[in-house]
MARTOR-463645 format. One record per residue: residue in three letters; x, y, z of N, C-alpha, C in turn. Coordinates in nm, 4 decimals. Layout:
R_res_n.x_n.y_n.z_ca.x_ca.y_ca.z_c.x_c.y_c.z
R_ala_X_Y_Z_X_Y_Z_X_Y_Z
...
This chain:
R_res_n.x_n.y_n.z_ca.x_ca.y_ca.z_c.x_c.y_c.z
R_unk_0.0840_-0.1192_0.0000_0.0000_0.0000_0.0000_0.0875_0.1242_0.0000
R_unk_0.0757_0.1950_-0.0766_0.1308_0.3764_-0.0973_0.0690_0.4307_0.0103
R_unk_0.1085_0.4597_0.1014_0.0768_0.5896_0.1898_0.0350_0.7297_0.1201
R_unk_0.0775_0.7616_0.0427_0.0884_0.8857_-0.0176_-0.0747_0.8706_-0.1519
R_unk_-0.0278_0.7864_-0.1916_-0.1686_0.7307_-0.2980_-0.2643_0.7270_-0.1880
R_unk_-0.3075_0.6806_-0.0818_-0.3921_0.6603_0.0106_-0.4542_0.7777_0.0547
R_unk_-0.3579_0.8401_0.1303_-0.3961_0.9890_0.1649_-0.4750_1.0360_0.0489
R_unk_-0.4034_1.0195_-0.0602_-0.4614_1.1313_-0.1469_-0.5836_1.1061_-0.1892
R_unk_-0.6537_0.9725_-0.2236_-0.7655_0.9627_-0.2703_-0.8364_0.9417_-0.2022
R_unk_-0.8694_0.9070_-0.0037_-0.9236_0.9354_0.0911_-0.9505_1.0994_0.1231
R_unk_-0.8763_1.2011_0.0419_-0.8706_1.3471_0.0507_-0.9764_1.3410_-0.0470
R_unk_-0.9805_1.3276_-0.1679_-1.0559_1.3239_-0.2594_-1.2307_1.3168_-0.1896
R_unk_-1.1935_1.1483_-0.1263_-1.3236_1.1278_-0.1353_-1.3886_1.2083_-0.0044
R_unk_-1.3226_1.3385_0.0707_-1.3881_1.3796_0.1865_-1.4422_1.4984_0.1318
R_unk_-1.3737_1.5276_0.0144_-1.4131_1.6808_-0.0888_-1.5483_1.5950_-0.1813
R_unk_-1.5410_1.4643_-0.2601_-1.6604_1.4170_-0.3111_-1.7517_1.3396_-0.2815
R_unk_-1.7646_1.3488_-0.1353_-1.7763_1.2179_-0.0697_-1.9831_1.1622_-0.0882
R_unk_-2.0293_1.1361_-0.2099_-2.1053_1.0940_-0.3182_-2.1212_0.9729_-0.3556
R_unk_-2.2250_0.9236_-0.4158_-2.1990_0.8141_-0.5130_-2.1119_0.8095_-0.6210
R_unk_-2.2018_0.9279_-0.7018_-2.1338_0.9319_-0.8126_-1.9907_0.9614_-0.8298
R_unk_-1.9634_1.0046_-0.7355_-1.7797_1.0246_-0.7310_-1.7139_0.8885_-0.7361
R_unk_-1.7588_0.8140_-0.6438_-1.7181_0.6665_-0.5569_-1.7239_0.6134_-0.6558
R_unk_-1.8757_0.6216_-0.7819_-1.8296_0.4939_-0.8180_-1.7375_0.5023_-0.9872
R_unk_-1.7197_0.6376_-1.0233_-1.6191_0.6656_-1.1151_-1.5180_0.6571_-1.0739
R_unk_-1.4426_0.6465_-0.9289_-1.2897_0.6097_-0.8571_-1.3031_0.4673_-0.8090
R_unk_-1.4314_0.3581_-0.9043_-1.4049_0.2587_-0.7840_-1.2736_0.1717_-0.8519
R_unk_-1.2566_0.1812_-0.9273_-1.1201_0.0798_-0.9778_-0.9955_0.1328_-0.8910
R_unk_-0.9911_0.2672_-0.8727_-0.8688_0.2899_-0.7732_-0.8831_0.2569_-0.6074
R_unk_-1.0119_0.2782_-0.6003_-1.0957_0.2070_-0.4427_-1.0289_0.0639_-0.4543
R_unk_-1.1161_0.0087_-0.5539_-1.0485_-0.1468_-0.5484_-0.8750_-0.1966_-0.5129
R_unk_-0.8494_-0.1045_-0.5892_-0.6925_-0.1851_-0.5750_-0.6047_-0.1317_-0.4552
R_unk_-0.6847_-0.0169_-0.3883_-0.6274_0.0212_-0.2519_-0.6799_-0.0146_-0.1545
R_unk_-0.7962_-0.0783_-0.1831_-0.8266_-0.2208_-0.0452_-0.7621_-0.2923_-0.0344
R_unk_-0.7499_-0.3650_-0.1978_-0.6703_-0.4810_-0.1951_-0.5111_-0.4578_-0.1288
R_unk_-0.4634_-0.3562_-0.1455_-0.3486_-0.3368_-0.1036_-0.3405_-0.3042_0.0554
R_unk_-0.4157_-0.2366_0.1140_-0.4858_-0.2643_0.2646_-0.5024_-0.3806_0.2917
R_unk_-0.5657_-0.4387_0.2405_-0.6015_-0.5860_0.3060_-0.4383_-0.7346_0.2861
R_unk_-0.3922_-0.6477_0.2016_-0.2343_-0.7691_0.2113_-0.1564_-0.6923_0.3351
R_unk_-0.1456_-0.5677_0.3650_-0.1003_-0.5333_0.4992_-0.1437_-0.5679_0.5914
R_unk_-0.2986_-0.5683_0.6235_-0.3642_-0.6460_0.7055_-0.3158_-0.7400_0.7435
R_unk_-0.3254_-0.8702_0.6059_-0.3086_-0.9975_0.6505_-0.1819_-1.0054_0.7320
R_unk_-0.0490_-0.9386_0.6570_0.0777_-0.9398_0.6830_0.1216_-0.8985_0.8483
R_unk_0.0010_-0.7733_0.8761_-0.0049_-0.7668_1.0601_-0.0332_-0.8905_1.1647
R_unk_-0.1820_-0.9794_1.0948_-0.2232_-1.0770_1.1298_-0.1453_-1.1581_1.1443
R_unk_-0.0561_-1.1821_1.0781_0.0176_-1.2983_1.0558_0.1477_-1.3034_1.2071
R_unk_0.1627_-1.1759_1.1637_0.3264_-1.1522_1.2760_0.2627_-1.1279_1.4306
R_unk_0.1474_-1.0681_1.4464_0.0627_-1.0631_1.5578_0.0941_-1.2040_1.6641
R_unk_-0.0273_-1.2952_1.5129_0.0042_-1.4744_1.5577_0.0969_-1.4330_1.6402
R_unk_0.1760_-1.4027_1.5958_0.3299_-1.5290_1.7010_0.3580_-1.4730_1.8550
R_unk_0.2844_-1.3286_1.8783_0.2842_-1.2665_2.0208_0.0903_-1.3378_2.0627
R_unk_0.0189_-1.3601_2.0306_-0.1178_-1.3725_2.0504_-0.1846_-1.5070_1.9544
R_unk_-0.1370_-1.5973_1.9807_-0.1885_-1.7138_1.9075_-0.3564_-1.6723_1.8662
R_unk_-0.4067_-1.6420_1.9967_-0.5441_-1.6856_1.9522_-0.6239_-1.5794_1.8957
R_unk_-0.5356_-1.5607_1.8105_-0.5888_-1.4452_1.6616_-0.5544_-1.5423_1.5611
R_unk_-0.5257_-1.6746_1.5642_-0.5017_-1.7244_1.4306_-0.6153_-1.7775_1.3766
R_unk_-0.7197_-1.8141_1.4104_-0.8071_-1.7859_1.3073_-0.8696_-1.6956_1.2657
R_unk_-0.8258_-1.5813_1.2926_-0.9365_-1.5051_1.2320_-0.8856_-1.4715_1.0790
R_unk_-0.9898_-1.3924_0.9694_-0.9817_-1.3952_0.8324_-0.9140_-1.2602_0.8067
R_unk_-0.8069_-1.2260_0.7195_-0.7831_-1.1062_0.7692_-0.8638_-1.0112_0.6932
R_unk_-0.9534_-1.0504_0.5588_-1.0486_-0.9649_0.5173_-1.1571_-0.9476_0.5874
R_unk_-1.2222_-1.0365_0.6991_-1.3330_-0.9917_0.7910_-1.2575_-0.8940_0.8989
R_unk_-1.1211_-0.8846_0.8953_-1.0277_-0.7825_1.0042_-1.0751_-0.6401_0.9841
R_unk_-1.1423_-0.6090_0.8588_-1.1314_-0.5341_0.7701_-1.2789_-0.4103_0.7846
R_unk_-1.2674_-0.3522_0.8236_-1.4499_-0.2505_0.8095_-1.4488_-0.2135_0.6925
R_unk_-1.6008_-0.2170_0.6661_-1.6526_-0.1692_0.5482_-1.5931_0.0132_0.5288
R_unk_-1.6145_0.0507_0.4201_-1.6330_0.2067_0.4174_-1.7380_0.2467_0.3924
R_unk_-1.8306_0.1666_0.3760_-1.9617_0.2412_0.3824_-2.0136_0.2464_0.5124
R_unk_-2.0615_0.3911_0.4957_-2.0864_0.4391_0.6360_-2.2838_0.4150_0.6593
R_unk_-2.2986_0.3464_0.8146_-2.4632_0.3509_0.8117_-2.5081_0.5040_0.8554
R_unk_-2.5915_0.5429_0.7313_-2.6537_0.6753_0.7888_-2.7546_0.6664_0.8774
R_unk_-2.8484_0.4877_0.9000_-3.0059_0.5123_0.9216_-2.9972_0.6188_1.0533
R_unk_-2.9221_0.6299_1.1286_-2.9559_0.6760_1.2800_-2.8447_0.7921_1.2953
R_unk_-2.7782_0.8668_1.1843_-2.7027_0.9757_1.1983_-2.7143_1.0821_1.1320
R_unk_-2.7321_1.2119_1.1959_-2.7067_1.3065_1.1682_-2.6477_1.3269_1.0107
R_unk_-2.5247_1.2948_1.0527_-2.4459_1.2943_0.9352_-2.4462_1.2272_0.8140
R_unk_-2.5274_1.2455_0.6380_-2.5659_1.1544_0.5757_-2.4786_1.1235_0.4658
R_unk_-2.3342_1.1332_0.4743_-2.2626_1.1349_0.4188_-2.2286_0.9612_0.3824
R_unk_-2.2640_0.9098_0.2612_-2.2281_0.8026_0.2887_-2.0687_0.7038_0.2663
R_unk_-1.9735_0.7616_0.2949_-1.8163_0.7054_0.3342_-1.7612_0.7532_0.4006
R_unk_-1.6940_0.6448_0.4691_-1.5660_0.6940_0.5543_-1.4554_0.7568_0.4793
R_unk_-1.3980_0.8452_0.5735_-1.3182_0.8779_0.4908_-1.1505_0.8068_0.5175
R_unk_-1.1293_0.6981_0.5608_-1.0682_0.6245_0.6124_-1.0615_0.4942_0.6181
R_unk_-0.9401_0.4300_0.5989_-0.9259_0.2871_0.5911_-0.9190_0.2306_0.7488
R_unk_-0.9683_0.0950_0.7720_-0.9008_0.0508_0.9217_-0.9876_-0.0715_0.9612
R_unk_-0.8389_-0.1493_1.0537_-0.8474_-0.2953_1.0353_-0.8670_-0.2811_1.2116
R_unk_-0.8811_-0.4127_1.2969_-0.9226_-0.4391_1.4251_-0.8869_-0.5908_1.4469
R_unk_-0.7754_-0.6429_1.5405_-0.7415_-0.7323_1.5314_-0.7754_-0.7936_1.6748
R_unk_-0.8752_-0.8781_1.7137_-0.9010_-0.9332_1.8598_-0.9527_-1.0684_1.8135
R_unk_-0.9316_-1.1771_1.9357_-0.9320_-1.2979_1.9796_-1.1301_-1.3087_1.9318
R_unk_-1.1772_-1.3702_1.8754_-1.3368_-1.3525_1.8277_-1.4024_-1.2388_1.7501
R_unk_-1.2577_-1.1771_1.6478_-1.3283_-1.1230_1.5477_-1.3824_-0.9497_1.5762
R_unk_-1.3794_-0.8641_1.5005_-1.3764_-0.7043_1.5088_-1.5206_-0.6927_1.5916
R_unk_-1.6127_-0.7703_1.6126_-1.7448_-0.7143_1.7025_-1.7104_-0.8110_1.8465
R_unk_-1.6100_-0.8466_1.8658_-1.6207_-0.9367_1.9959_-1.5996_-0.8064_2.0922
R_unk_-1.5975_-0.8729_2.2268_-1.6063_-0.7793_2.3361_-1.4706_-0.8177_2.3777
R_unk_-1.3572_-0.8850_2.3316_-1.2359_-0.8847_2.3649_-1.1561_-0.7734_2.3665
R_unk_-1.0246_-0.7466_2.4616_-0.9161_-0.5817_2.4077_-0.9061_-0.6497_2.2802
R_unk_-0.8369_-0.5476_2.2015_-0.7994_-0.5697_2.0793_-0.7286_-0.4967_1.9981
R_unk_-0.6783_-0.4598_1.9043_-0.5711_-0.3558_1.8245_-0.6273_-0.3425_1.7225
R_unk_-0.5986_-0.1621_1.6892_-0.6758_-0.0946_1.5945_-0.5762_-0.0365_1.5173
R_unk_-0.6032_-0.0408_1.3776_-0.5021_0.0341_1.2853_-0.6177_0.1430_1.2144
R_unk_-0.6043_0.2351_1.1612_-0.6397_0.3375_1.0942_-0.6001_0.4109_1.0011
R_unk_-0.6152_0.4208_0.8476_-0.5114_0.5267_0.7967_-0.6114_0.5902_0.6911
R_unk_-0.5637_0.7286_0.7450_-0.7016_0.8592_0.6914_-0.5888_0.9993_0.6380
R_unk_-0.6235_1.0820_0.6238_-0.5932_1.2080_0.5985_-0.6639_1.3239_0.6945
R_unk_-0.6017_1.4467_0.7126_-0.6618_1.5177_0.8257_-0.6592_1.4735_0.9652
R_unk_-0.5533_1.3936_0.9728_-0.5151_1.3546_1.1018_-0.5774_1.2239_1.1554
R_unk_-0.6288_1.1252_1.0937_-0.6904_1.0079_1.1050_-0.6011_0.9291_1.1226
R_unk_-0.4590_0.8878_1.0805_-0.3902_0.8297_1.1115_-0.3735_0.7529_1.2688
R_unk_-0.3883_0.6246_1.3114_-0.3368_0.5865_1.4100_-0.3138_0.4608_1.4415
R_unk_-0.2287_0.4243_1.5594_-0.2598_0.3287_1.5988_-0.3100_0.2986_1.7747
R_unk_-0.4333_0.1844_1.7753_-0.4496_0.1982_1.9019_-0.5022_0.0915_1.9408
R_unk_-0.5204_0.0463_2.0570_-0.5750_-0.0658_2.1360_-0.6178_-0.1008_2.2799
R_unk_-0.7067_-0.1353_2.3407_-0.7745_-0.1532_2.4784_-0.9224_-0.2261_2.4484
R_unk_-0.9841_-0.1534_2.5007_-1.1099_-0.1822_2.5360_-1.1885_-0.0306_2.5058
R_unk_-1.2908_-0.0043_2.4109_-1.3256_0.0967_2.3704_-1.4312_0.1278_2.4538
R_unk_-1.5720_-0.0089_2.4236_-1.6633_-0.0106_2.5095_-1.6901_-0.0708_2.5906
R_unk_-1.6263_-0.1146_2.7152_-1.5929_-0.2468_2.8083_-1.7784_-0.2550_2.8406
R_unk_-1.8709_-0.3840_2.9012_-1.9292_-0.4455_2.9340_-1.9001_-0.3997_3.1222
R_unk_-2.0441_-0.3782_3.1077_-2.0619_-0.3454_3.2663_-1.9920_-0.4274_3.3576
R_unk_-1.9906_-0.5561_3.3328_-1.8936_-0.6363_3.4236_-1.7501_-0.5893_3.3571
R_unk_-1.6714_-0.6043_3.2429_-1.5775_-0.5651_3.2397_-1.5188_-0.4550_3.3100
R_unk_-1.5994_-0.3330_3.2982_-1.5497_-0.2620_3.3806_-1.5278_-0.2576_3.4701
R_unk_-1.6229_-0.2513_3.5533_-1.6089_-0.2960_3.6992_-1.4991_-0.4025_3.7445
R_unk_-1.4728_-0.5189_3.6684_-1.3670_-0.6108_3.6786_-1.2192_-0.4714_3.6423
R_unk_-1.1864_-0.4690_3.5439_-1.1012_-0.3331_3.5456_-1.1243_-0.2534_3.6598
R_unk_-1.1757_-0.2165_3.6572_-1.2052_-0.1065_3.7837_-1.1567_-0.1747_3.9429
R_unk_-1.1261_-0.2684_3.9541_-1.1239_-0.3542_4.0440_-0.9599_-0.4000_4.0839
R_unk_-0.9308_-0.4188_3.9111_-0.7841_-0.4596_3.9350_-0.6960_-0.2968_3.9599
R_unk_-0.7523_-0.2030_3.9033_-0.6904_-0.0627_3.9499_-0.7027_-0.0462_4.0771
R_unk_-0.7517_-0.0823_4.1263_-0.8158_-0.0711_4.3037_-0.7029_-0.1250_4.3701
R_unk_-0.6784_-0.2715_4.3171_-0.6303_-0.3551_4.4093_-0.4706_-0.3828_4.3954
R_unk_-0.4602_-0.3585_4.2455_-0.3317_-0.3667_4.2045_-0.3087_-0.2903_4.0782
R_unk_-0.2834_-0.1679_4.1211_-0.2237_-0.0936_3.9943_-0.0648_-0.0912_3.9458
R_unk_0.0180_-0.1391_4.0370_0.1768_-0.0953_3.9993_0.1859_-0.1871_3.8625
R_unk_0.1033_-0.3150_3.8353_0.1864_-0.3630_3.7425_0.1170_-0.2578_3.6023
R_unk_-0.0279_-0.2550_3.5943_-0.0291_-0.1202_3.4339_0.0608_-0.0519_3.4966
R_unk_0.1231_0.0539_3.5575_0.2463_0.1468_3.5814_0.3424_0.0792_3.5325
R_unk_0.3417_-0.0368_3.4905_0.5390_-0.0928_3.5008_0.5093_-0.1110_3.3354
R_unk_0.3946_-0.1271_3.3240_0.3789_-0.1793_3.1589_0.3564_-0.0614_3.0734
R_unk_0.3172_0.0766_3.1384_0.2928_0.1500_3.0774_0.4431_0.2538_3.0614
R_unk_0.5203_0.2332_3.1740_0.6650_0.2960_3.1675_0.7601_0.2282_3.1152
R_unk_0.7329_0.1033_3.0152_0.7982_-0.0195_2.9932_0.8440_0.0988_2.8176
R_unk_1.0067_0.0986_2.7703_1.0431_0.1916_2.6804_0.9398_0.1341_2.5127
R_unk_0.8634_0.0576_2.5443_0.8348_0.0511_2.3821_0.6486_0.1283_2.4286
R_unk_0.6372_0.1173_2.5473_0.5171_0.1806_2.5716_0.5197_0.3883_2.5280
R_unk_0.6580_0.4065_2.6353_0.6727_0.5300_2.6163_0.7271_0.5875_2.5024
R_unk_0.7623_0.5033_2.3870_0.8025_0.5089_2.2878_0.6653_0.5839_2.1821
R_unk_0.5859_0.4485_2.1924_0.4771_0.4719_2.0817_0.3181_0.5598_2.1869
R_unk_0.3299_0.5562_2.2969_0.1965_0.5527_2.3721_0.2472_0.6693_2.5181
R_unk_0.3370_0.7916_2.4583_0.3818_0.8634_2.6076_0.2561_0.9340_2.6642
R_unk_0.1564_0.9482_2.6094_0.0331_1.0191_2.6726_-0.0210_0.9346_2.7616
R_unk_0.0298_0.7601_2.7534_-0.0629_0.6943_2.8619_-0.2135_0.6655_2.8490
R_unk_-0.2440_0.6122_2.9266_-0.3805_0.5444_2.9379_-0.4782_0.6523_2.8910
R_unk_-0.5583_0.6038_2.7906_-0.6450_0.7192_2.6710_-0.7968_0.6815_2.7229
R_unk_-0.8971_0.7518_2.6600_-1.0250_0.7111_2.7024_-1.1135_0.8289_2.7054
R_unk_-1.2773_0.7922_2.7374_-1.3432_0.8936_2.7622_-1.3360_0.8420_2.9284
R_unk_-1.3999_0.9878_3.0204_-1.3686_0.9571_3.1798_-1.5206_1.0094_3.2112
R_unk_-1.5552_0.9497_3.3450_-1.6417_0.9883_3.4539_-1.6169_1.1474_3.4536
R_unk_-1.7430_1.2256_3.4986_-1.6636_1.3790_3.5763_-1.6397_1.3168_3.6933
R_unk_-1.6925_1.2510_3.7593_-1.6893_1.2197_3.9052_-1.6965_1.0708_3.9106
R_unk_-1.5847_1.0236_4.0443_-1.5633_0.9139_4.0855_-1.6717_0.7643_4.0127
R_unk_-1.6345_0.6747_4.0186_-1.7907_0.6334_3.9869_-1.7783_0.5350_4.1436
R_unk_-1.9030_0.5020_4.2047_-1.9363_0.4556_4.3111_-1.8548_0.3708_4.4151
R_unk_-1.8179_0.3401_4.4669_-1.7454_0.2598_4.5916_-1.5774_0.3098_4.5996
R_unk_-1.5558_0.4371_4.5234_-1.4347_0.4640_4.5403_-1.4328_0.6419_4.5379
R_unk_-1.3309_0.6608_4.6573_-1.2951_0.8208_4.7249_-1.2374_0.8716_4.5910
R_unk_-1.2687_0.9898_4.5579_-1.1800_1.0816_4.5092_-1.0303_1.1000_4.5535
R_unk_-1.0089_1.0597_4.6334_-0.9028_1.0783_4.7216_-0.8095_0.9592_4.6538
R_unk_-0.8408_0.8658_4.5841_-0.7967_0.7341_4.5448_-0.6728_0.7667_4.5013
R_unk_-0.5247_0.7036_4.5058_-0.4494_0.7108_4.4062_-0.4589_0.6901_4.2818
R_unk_-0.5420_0.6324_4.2447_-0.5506_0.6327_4.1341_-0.6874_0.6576_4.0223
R_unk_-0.7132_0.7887_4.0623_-0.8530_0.8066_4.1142_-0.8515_0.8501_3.9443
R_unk_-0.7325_0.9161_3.9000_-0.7959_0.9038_3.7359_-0.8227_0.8338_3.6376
R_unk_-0.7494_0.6625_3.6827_-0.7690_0.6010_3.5681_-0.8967_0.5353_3.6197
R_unk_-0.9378_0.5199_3.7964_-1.1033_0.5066_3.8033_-1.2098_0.5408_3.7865
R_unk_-1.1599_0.6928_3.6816_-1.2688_0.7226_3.6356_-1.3273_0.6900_3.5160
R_unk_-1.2181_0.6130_3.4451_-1.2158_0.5817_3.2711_-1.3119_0.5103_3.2452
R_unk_-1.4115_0.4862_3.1418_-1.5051_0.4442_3.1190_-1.4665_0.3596_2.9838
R_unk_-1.3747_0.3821_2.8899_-1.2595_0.3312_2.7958_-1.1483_0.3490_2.8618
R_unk_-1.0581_0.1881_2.8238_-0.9317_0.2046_2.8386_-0.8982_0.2137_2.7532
R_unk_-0.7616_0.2750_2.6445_-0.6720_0.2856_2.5215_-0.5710_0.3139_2.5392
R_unk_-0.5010_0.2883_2.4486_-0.3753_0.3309_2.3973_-0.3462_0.3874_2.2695
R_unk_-0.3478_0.5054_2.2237_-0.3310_0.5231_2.1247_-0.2052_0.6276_2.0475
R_unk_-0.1652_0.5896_1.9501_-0.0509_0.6666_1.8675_-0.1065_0.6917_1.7717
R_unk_-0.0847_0.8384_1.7271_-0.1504_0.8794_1.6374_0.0027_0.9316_1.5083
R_unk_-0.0147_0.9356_1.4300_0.1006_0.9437_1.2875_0.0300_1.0622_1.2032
R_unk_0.0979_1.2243_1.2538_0.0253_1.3094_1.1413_0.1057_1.3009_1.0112
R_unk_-0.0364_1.3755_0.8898_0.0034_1.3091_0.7791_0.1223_1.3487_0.6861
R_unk_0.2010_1.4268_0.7592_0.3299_1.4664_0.6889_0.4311_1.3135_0.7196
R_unk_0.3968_1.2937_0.8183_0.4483_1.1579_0.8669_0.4412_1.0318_0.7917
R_unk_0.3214_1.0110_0.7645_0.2464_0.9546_0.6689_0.2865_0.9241_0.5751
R_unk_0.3172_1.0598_0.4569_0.3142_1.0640_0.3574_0.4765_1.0399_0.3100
R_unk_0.5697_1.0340_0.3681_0.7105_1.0224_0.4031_0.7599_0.8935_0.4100
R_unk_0.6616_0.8175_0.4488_0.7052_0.6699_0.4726_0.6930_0.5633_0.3332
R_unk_0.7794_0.5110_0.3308_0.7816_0.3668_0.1990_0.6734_0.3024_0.2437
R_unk_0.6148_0.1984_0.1546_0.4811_0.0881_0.2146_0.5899_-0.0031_0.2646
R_unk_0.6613_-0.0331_0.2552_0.7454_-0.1108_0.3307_0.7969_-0.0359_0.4964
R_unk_0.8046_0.1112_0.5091_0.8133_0.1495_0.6513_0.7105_0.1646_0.7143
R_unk_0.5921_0.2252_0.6371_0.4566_0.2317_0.7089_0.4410_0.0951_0.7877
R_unk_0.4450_-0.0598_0.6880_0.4147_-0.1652_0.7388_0.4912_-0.1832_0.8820
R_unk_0.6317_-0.1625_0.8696_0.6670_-0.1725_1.0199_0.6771_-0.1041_1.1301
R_unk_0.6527_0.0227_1.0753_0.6356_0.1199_1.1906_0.4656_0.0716_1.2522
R_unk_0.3631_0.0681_1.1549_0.2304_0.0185_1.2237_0.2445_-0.1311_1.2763
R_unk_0.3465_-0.2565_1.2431_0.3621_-0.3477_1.3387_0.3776_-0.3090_1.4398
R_unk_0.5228_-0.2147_1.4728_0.6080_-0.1980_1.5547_0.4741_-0.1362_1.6939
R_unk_0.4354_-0.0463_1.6498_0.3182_0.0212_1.7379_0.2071_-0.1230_1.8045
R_unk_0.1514_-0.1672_1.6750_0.0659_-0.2770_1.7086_0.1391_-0.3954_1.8249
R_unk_0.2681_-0.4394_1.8181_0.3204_-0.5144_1.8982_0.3054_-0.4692_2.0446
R_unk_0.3417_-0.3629_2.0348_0.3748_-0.2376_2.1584_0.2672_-0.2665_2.2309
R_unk_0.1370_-0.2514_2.2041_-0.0180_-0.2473_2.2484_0.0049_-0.4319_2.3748
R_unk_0.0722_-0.5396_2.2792_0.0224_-0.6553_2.3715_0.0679_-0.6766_2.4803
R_unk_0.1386_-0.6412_2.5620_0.1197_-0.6710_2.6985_-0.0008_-0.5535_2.7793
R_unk_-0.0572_-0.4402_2.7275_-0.1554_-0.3848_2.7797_-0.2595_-0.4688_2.7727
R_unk_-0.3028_-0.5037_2.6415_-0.3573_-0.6157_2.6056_-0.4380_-0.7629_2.6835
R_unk_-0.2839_-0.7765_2.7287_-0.2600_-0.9336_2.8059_-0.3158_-0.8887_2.9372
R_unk_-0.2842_-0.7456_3.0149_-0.3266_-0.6919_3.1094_-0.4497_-0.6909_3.1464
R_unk_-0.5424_-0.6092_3.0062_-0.6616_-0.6377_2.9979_-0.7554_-0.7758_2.9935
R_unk_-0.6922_-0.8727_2.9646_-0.7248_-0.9656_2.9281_-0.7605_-1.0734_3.0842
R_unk_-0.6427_-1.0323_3.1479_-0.6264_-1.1259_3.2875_-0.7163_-1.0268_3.4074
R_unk_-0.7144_-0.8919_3.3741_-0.8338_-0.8139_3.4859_-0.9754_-0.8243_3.4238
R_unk_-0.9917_-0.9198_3.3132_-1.1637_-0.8944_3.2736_-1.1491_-1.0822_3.2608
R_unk_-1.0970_-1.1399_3.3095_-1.0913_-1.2786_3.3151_-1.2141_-1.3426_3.3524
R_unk_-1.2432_-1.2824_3.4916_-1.3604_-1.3556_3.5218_-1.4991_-1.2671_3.4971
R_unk_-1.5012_-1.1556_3.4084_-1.6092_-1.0899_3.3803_-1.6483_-1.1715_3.2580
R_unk_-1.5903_-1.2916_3.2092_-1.6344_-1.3533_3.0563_-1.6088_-1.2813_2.9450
């Protein structure tokens, strides 16, 4: 995949963003999925070997549509203006953490991974292991490939206020307020556009790797939430 080809005709389609535009560019649509979706697979693949139990998944179902659903939005624009894949243990709608790639124009670029919309028990299970044992996220989050790709730390939307059985006073009273956990690195598009498809691919491994021991974190504090 061209980074630079990408940007540009995701720019396109936010200036024509139409049918009739879409479907006079769909031969160039086509062959820049296809070229998305062999990076995909190629993430999937190297993932495997830190997270086995992503090996079955397909790496074209990894894959979101770009058509966007208008029935219930405001906004009736029908495309994204952005490519992006989602790599978790039961597939892009499971309720597993999981890793997110993205690549847009206008600052869409990223990479990221947690738990977006955790499950009332999940949370609370999270919410629980922050309570009881926070030093080890601290050791994983100060760990140099964390502060490398992820120095802003634990991402999310937050509570204004505490949520129930815990003081304001908490040490760790901000990440008990998080309602999403993430991690995310974001790549503006001068950045972007600079990179070979051969560096993009490993700089977005390199990030995606980064994400699995948060991951694994998440994984062992929502253990017994199912």
């Amino acid at each position: 995949m061209k980074p630079a080809a990408l940007l540009d005709f995701l720019a396109d389609l936010a200036r024509h963003n139409e049918r009739d535009w879409f479907q006079a560019q769909k031969a160039t649509y086509d062959q820049l999925r296809l070229d998305f979706e062999a990076d995909v697979a190629y993430w999937l693949r190297e993932l495997v070997q830190d997270e086995p139990a992503l090996a079955g998944l397909d790496p074209k179902k990894c894959v979101f549509r770009i058509y966007r659903d208008v029935r219930f939005s405001k906004v009736k624009v029908p495309y994204k203006t952005h490519f992006s894949a989602y790599f978790a243990a039961g597939g892009k709608h499971a309720d597993a953490p999981g890793r997110y790639v993205q690549i847009g124009p206008n600052g869409q670029t990223l990479v990221a991974g947690g738990l977006y919309e955790p499950t009332k028990e999940q949370l609370a299970a999270i919410r629980q292991e922050i309570d009881y044992q926070a030093a080890d996220l601290h050791a994983l989050l100060a760990a140099p490939e964390a502060r490398q790709f992820f120095p802003q730390g634990l991402q999310g939307e937050q509570l204004k206020k505490m949520p129930p059985g815990y003081e304001a006073t908490h040490p760790e009273a901000a990440w008990l307020r998080h309602k999403s956990f993430l991690l995310t690195h974001e790549l503006p598009d001068a950045a972007v556009r600079k990179l070979t498809p051969e560096a993009l691919r490993a700089h977005v491994l390199a990030a995606l790797r980064a994400l699995g021991p948060f991951g694994e974190w998440l994984k062992a504090a929502t253990a017994a939430a199912g």
